[in-house]
C-alpha positions in Angstrom: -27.0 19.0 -41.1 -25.1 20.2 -37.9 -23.3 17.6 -35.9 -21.2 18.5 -32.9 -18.2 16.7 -32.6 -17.1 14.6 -29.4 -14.2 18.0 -29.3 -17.5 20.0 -28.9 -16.6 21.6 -32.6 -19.7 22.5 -34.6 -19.5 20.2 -38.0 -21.1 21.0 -41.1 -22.3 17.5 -42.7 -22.5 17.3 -46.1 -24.7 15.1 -48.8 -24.2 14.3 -52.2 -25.4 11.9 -55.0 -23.8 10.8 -57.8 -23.2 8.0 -60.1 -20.2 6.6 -60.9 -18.1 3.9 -62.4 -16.0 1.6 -60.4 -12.9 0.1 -62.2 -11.6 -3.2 -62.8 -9.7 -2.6 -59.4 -12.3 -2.2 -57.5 -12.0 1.5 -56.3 -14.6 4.3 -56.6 -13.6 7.5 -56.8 -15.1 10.4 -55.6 -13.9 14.0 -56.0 -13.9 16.2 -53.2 -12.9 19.8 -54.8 -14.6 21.5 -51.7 -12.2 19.6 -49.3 -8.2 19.9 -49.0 -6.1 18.1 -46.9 -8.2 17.4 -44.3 -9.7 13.8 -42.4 -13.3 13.1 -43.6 -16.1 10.5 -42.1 -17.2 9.2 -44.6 -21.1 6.8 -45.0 -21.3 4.9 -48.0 -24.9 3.3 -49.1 -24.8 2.5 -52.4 -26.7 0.5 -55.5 -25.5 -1.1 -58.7 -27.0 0.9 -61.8 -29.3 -1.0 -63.8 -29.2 0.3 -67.5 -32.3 -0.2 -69.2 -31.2 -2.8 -72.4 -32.2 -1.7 -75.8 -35.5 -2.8 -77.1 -35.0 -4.8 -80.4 -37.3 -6.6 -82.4 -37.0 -10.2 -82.3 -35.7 -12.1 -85.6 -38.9 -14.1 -86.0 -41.1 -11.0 -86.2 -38.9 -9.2 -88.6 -38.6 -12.5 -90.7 -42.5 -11.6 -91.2 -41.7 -8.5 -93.0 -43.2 -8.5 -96.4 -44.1 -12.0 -95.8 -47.5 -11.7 -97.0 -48.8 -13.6 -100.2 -52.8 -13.1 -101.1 -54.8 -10.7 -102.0 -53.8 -6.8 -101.9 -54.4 -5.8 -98.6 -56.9 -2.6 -98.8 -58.4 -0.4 -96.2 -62.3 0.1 -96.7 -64.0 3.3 -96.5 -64.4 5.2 -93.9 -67.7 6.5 -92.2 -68.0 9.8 -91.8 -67.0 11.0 -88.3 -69.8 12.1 -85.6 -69.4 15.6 -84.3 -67.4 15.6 -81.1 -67.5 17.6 -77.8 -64.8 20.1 -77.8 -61.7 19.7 -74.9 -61.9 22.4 -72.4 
């Protein structure tokens, strides 16, 4: 995007995304290779990172592993499959 500056220079606005991790201090850093000792205006908008939590089976269901006490569990047979239309 190019701004013009209240000097009437022609700036070169620049976007980036990233994620990051903000210490115990409170600081986020954010490298700037492309920019040496120079004043910057800077916008932040920013959102806390919501990591998706592992699934895990709960104790109670796996307590039901192998649980099971009568007869033999067996599958019956298994008609014979009708003809199908083929994909495309």
């Amino acid at each position: 995007m190019r701004i013009i500056s209240r000097y009437g220079a022609i700036l070169m606005m620049q976007t980036m995304k990233l994620e990051s991790h903000v210490g115990n201090d409170g600081m986020l850093h954010i490298p700037l290779p492309e920019v040496k000792d120079a004043d910057v205006e800077v916008i932040i908008v920013y959102q806390q990172v919501q990591k998706p939590q592992k699934r895990q089976w709960s104790p109670e269901f796996l307590s039901t592993f192998g649980a099971w006490e009568g007869e033999v569990l067996e599958r019956a047979p298994q008609e014979e499959q009708s003809e199908r239309e083929p994909f495309l």
